[in-house]
C-alpha positions in Angstrom: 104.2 114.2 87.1 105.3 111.4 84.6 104.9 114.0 81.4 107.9 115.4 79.8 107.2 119.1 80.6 107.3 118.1 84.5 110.7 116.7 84.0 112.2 119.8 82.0 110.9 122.2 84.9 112.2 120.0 87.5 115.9 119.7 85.7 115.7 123.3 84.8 115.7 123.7 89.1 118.0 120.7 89.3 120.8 122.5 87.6 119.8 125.9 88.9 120.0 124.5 92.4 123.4 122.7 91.7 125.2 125.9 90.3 123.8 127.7 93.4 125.0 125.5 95.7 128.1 125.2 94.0 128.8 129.0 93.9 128.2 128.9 97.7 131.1 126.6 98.3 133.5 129.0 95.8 132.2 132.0 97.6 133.3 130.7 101.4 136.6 129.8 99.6 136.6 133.6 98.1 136.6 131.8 94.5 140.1 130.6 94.5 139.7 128.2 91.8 143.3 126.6 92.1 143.1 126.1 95.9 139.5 124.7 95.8 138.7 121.3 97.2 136.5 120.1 94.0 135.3 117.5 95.4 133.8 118.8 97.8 132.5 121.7 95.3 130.6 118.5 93.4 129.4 116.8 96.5 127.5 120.1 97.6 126.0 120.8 93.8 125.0 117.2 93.7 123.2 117.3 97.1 121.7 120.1 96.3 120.6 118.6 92.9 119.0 115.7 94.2 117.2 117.5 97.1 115.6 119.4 94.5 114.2 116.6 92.4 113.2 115.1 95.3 111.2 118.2 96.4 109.6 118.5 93.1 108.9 114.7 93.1 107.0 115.2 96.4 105.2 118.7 95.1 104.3 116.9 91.6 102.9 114.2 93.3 100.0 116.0 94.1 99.0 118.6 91.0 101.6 117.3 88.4 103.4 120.6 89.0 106.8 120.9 90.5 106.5 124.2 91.8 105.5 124.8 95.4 103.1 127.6 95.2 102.1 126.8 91.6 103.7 130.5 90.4 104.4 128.3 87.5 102.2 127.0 84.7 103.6 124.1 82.8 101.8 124.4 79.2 102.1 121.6 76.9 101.7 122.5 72.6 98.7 120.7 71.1 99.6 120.9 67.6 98.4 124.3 66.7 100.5 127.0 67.7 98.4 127.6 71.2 99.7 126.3 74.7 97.1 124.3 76.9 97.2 123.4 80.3 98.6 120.1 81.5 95.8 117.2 81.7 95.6 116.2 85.5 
């Protein structure tokens, strides 16, 4: 959970999350960009940014892997070319 591979996959899904939740607030405002309440745009990409991280902090906790199911496998180089997995 502390390596740098864990925090990469779980910012990649911060940011993913973020524009998601972002795009939802556009979308009920039919993407009006100049009568958009940005704030309020923000507030929900920033929620939904920090539940994320907090979901994959309480996932990694566990296995050191942020996703849920583990569908992902973070790999980490060793030097040679050739991805291992993670040491627990």
């Amino acid at each position: 959970m502390f390596s740098l591979i864990f925090w990469k996959a779980t910012f990649e899904r911060a940011i993913s999350t973020a524009a998601q939740s972002a795009l939802l607030v556009l979308g009920a405002d039919q993407i009006n960009v100049v009568s958009v309440e940005w704030p309020a745009v923000i507030g929900f990409a920033a929620g939904g940014a920090v539940l994320t991280v907090l979901k994959s902090l309480l996932v990694g906790a566990s296995d050191g892997n942020p996703s849920t199911i583990n569908a992902e496998t973070l790999t980490i180089p060793d030097g040679t070319g050739k991805r291992r997995a993670p040491r627990a």
